[in-house]
Each structure stands twice: as structure tokens, then as C-alpha cells.
GUZASE-680377 format. One line per 4 residues: their letters; for each residue x, y, z of C-alpha. Coordinates in steps of 0.02 Angstrom, whole numbers, plus 50000, padded with zeros to 5 digits. Layout:
N
a	X,Y,Z  ...
//
This chain:
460
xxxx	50436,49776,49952  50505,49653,50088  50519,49473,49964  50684,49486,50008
xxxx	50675,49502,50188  50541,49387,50198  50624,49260,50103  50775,49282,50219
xxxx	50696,49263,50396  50597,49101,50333  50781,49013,50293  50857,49046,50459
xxxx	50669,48997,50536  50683,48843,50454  50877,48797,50534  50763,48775,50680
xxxx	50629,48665,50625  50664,48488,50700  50753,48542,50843  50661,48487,51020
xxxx	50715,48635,51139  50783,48793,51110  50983,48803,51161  51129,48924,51146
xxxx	51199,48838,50998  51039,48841,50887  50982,49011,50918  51149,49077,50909
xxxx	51124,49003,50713  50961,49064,50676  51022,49240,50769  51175,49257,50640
xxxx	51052,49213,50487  50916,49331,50552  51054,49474,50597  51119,49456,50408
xxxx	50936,49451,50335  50909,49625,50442  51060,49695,50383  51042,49647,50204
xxxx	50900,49711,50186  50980,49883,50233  50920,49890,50432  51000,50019,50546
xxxx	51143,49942,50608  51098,50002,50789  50892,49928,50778  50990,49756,50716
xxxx	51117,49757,50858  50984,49782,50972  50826,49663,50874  50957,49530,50899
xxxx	50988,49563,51102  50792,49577,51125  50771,49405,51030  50900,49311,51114
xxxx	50853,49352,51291  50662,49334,51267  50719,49142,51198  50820,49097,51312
xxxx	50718,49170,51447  50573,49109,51535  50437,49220,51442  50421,49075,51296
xxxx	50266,48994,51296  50325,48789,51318  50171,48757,51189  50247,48808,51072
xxxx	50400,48745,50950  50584,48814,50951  50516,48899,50768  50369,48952,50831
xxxx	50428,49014,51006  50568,49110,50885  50437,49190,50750  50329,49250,50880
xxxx	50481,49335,50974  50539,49411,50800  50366,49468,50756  50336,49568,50932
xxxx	50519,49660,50899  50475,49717,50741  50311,49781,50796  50382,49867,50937
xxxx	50519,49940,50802  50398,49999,50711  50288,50068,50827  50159,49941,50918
xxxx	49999,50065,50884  49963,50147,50702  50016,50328,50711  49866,50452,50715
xxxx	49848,50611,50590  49818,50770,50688  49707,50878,50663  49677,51059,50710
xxxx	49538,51113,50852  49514,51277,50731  49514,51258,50535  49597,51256,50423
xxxx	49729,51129,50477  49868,51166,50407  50013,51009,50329  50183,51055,50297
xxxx	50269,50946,50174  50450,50925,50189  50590,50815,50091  50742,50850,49967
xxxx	50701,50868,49798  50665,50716,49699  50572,50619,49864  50420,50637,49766
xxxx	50350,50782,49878  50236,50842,49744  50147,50698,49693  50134,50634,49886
xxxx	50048,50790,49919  49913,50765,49792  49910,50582,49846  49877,50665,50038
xxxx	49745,50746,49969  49648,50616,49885  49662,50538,50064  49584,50668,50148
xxxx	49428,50687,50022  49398,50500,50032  49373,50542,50223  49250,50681,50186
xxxx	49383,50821,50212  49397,50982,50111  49583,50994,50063  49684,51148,49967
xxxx	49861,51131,49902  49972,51258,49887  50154,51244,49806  50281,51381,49906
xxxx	50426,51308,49786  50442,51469,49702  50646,51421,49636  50627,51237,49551
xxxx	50546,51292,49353  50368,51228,49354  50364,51153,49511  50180,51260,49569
xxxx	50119,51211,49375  50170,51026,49411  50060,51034,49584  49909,51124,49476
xxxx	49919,50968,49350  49903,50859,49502  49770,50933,49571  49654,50925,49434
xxxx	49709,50768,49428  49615,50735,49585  49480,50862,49570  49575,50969,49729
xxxx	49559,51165,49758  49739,51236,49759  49800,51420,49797  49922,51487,49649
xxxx	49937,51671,49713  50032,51783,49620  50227,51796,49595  50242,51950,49504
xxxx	50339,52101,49570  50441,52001,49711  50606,51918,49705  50616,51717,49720
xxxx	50643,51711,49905  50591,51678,50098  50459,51839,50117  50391,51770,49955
xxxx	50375,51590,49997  50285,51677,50186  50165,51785,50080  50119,51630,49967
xxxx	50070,51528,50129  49984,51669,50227  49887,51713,50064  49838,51520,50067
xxxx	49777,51504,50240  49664,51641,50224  49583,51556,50072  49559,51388,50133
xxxx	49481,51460,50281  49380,51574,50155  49325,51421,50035  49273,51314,50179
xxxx	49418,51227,50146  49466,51131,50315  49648,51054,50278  49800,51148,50190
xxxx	49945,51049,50122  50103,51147,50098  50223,51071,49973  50386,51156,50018
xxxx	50560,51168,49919  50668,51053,49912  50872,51033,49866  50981,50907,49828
xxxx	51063,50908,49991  51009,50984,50195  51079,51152,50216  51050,51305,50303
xxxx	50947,51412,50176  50818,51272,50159  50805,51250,50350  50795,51427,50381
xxxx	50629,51447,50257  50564,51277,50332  50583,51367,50505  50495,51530,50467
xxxx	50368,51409,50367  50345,51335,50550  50330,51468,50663  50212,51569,50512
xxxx	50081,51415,50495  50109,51331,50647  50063,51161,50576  49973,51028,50658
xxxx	50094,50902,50531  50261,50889,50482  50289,50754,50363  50441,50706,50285
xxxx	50428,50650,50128  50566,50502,50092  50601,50425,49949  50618,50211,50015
xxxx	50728,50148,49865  50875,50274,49954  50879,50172,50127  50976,50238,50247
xxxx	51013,50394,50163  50823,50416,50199  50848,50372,50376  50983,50499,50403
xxxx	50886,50637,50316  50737,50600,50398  50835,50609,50575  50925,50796,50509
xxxx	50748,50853,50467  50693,50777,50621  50828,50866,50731  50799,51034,50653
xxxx	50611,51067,50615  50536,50925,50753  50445,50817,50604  50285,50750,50662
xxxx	50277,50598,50535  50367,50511,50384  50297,50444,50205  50405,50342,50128
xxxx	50391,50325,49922  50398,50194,49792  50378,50057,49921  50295,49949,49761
xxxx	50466,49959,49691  50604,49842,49746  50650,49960,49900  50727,49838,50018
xxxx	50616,49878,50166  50770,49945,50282  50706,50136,50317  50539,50075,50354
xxxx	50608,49969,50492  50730,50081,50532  50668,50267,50536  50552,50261,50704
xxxx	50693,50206,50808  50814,50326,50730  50729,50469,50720  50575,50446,50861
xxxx	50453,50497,50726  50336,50350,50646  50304,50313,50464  50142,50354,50429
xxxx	50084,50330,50236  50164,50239,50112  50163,50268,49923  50141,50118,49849
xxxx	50112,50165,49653  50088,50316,49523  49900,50327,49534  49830,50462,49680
xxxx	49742,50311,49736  49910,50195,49783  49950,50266,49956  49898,50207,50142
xxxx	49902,50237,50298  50077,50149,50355  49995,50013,50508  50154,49905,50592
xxxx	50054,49758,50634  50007,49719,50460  50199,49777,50383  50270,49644,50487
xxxx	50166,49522,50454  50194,49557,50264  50366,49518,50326  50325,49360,50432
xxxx	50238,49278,50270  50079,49307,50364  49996,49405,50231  49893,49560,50240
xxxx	49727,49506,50243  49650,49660,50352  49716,49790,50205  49649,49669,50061
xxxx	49483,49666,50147  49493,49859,50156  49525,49894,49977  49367,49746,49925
xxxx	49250,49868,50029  49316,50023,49971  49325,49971,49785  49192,49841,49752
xxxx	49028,49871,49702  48951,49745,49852  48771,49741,49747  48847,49686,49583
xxxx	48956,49519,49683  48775,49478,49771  48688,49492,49620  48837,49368,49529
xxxx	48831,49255,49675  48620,49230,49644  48658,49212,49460  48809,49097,49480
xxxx	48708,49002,49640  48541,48974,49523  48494,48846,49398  48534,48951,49248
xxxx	48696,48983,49306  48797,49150,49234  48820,49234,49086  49001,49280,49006
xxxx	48960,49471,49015  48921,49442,49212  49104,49339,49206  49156,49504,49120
xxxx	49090,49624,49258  49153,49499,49378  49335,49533,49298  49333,49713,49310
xxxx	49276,49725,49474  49453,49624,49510  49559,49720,49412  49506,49858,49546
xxxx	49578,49773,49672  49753,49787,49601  49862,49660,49510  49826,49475,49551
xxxx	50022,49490,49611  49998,49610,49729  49839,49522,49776  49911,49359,49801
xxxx	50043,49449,49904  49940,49490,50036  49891,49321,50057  49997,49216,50190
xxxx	50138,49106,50134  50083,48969,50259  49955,48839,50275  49835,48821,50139
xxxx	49914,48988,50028  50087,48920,50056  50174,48947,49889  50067,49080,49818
xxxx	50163,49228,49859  50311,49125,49758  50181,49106,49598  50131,49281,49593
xxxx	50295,49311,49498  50235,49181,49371  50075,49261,49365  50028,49324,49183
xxxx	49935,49519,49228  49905,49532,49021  49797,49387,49051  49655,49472,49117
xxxx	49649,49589,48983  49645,49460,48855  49503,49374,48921  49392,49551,48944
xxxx	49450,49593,48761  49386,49401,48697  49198,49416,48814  49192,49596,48710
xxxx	49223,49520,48541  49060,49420,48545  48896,49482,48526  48751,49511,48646
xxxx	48674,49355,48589  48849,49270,48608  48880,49325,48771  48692,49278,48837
xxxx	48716,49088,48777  48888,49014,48759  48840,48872,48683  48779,48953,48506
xxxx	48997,48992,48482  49026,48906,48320  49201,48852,48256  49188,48997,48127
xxxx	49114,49120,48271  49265,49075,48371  49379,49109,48233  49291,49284,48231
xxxx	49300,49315,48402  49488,49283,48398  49528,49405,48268  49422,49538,48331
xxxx	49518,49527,48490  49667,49496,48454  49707,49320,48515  49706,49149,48447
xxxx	49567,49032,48421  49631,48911,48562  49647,49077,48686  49454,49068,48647
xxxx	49417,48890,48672  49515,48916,48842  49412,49017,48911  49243,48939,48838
xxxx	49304,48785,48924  49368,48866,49096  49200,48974,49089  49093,48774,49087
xxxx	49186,48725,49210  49142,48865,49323  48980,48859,49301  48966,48677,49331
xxxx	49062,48703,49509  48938,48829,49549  48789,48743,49515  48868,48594,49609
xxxx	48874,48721,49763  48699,48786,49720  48609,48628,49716  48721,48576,49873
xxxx	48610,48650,50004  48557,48823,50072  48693,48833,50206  48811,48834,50071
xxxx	48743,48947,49982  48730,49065,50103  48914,49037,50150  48964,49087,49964
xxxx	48834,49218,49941  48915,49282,50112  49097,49279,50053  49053,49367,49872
xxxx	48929,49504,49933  48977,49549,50115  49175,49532,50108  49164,49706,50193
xxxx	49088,49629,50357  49240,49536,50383  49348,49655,50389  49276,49742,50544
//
């Protein structure tokens, strides 16, 4: 979501490299590449004008540490603006002293309300909450039924109420959301998520109900749902929103697409009211908690290694990598179907682009983030669908693969004979490397075993 940007700030960082102090004439170069980066990348005008001021005073001032390089002494600078920009701390979710607590959801239609709220949810039961949805969009045809769909989709109790016998209208949309507080407090139910109406446009009628929504419920959150791929027209309705109803947060959507990055930067300083999730894919599962630290160094080319360290904990099964690593460590080395389980645990991770993403673009990773773009996702795939082609037998000792069970193995999944002898010959050479480590000493071992098993420990 910020290539662009990222790509951007690392040109007019390098205009510096070489250069033995910092003066008025190079930084006043680097400041005109890094105020068109900002702006190109669809940045509040206003943040930029005043990023730029911040940056040039701290540089030319006498808060630079002299141990460092002009490029150095200049990324550092950048990085701290942004995170202050952003918001130095991540923003905390409120929650109510009495149950249930009660989320309004709020956005123009199309922000991708509905689906964010079933994402929301999903959040909250991973953190051992109780949540029920409840759809008050009693105008847009089959909004509530698109809500129910979603929250089956995620196993989620949701009020539907009754609409028969009143008109489409404010005491109807009131009735719906009293009707739902009382049930969530009589399920046990301890967090309600409103999703609201939208329109195409802010005006009065939609404030209004938001309003009465407000002073019926009395939520403990007010998100605003934004849609990321509109910019700054998601900046400006955020700060409307913000102006009339006092929003208490913002999500911003489709940040996997190619959204240029400028409301996330853009809407704390703007409106006073942080980002706090992003929505990052279709599944209920692609959506986190928005921290700035990590955003900007996405945006540094410092990678994200705290968040890829979250997602191994929360989506790897930590017995099956130790018991790989013992395999993989001993004499007999491991088999293809433990290569295969090793695979799929991956694949949970995410694409190996977005993976490789998260990685930094400096020092030992440095062009990574530049070859996930070459990176072939269907590649995975084939090799699972090749490991299942073979028998039990097969799959327990490589070295049995004939030239006429290769030839089977290819058909039955799909591929060619040399995609087979590929991965026969990649699989060798992994096991040789790991019985080189295995037979290299116990420290070693332990270090690997460590880094396969326990990748959860580091991330505390």
C-alpha cells in the first residue's frame, strides 16, 4: 500500500548519500523530492507543508546526532514526523464499564461498512469477546440480509428484529437498535456493532439518524468507516463526520489494494481522530489493528517484522515446526509429506509477497521487497498438488521415484515431468543443508530448532 511512497523517499534519501555535512543547499534538494513524494502519494497538503518545516529545522538544528550521516541524520528526522503524524502511541478500543458495549459504525455507502463490521467482529471473538451485529440500514435492498450472510460467515450472533408494520424511517432504525441492546445484554452478549446507513454523499437526513443513533446508544465507539483507494475525499469525509457526530476512530479499507497511502497519513492531523484498523483483504481474517510505528516503517523500507511475528504465533501450529525442525535436524532427515505440512503452514501466513514485504529493504533483505513482484504465488500450489500426486510409500522415501513414476506424478497433478524433478532435486538439497546443520553441533541446533518452533517468543 505505500511501494510508491516508499520507493519515492529512498530516491531523494539517496541525493544525500556522499555528502559530508548537512547544508542549506542539500536538504533544500532532498526537502523538494521528499515534499513531491508526500504529495504524490496524495498527502494533505497542510501535514506536507508542515512535515517539510518540522524536517528542515530539526536538520539544520542542533538536535542531530553528529554520529550519524547526512542520510541517516535525515531518515531518522522523517521517520519521527511521520510517527508523530500518525499518532506516536497505537490508539486504544474502548470499552464500556457496563455491558454490552455498544459500536456505532459510520461511512457513506460503498466504504465497505458491512463487511468491516463482520471483520470487527471476528476481532473481537479472537480476543475472547461476545459480539452481536445488528444492521439499522432499513432503506438500501438487502443490506440487513447481506450483514446475516456475513455473520454466519464468521459464526457471529446478530439481531434481525422485525420490520413489518412500520415505515422505512428514523423511529424504525431507533426501535431496531433499542430492540438490539436489550438482546445482547440478554444473550450474554458483551459488544454490539451497529452498521448504520449510508448515502452517496453527507447530508442532513443521514446526520440527523446518526445523531439520534448517538444520543439513543450512547456508544463507547464511533468509527468511520473509509474507503483508502478515495484519498482525500476520505479525509474530508472523515473530518464532516468528525465535525458532526465527534467520531472516536477511523478504518480505512482496501489498504492491500494500490491505495496510495495519503489518508492514512493524512486523516489524524485533519480530523484529530486516529486510524485504528485497517482492512487489508476480503477474508474476515485480513484486518488489524492500525499501529504508526510499524506503518512508517513499512514506509521507511524498514519492514514490519513485529506484525509478521504476530500473524506466525497466531496462525502456526508451533508443535508441528518443532516437530519438522527434529525431523529435518536428525539423521533421517524429512519426509516430502512433512515438506508438504511445512507448505501449508506458510500459505497461512499470507502470500510470500506480502511476506517478503514486511521484511526490510536494507541490509541483508535489501532487494526483496523489489522481487516479491517477481514472485510466482501459483508456485506453491503446484508443488502441494505434485507431494499429493505420489503415494504414501512415495512420499515416505523419495528415492523409490522412477522415471515412469515421475511421469505419473506429473499428470496426476497437472504439471510437467521437469516441474517434478525440480522439486525432487530442491527437496535433496534441503535435506542435505539440514543435516549439514544437524551434524554441525548442538548450539546450532538449538538456534534453528529455536527459530522454527518458538518464533512466537520473539515477538514479545
Amino acid at each position: 500500500m505505500f511501494e510508491n511512497l516508499q520507493e519515492k523517499l529512498q530516491r531523494a534519501f539517496k541525493n544525500l548519500r556522499g555528502q559530508g555535512t548537512i547544508t542549506e543547499e542539500n536538504i533544500t534538494e532532498a526537502l523538494v523530492e521528499i515534499r513531491l513524494a508526500l504529495l504524490e502519494s496524495d498527502v494533505n497538503l497542510n501535514v506536507v507543508g508542515t512535515l517539510i518545516e518540522h524536517v528542515r529545522e530539526k536538520a539544520l538544528g542542533t538536535q542531530v546526532a553528529t554520529a550519524l550521516s547526512p542520510t541517516e541524520q535525515v531518515i531518522k528526522i522523517v521517520h519521527d514526523e511521520l510517527v508523530e503524524i500518525l499518532g506516536r502511541d497505537t490508539a486504544r478500543f474502548k470499552f464500556a464499564s457496563q455491558p454490552p458495549t455498544v459500536i456505532l459504525m459510520a461511512g457513506l455507502q460503498g466504504s465497505g461498512k458491512t463487511t468491516t463490521s463482520g471483520k470487527l467482529a471476528a476481532w473481537l471473538k479472537k480476543g475472547g469477546h461476545r459480539p452481536m451485529l445488528v444492521s439499522v440500514d432499513v432503506y438500501r435492498p438487502a443490506a440487513r440480509q447481506q450483514l446475516e450472510i456475513v455473520a454466519k460467515s464468521i459464526s457471529a450472533q446478530i439481531y434481525l428484529g422485525d420490520l413489518k408494520g412500520e415505515p422505512a424511517g428514523t423511529p424504525l432504525v431507533e426501535r431496531l437498535a433499542r430492540e438490539a441492546k436489550r438482546e445482547a445484554a440478554n444473550f450474554g452478549c458483551d459488544v454490539l456493532i451497529v452498521d448504520t446507513a449510508g448515502r452517496l454523499g453527507i447530508d442532513q437526513p443521514l446526520m440527523d439518524e446518526m445523531a439520534s443513533l448517538k444520543k439513543l446508544l450512547n456508544p463507547s465507539e464511533i468509527l468511520f468507516v473509509a474507503d483508502a483507494m478515495t484519498g482525500q475525499d476520505a479525509v474530508n469525509s472523515a473530518d464532516a463526520f468528525h465535525k458532526q457526530l465527534g467520531i472516536t476512530g477511523v478504518v480505512l479499507t482496501k489498504m492491500d489494494g494500490d491505495a496510495r497511502g495519503g489518508a492514512a497519513l493524512s486523516i489524524r492531523n485533519v480530523t484529530g481522530a486516529p486510524v485504528k484498523f485497517i482492512g487489508t483483504g476480503e477474508k474476515p481474517d485480513a484486518f488489524e489493528a492500525f499501529h504508526p510505528d510499524r506503518i512508517v516503517s513499512r514506509i521507511m523500507g524498514m519492514g514490519d517484522v513485529a506484525t509478521l511475528l504476530e500473524r506466525a504465533e497466531e496462525k502456526l501450529d508451533r508443535g508441528k515446526s518443532e516437530e519438522f525442525a527434529k525431523k529435518a535436524l536428525s539423521g533421517d532427515g524429512f519426509s516430502l509429506e512433512d515438506f508438504r505440512d511445512q507448505l501449508r503452514q506458510i500459505k497461512k501466513l499470507g502470500s510470500m509477497q506480502s511476506i517478503m514485504k514486511m521484511l526490510p529493504s536494507v541490509g541483508p533483505f535489501q532487494g526483496l521487497q523489489a522481487a516479491a513482484e517477481n514472485v510466482d504465488e501459483g508456485q506453491l500450489t503446484r508443488t502441494e498438488a505434485i507431494i499429493n500426486s505420489m503415494t504414501a510409500r512415495e512420499r515416505a522415501n523419495h528415492e523409490i521415484i522412477s522415471g515412469q513414476r515421475r511421469k505419473r506424478i506429473a499428470r496426476g497433478s497437472g504439471t510437467s515431468v521437469q516441474d517434478v524433478n525440480n522439486l525432487l532435486r530442491q527437496y535433496a538439497q534441503m535435506r542435505k543443508m539440514f543435516k549439514g546443520i544437524g551434524s554441525g553441533g548442538g548450539k546450532m541446533q538449538r538456534r534453528l530448532m529455536s527459530q522454527m518452533g518458538g518464533m512466537n517468543r520473539f515477538g514479545r
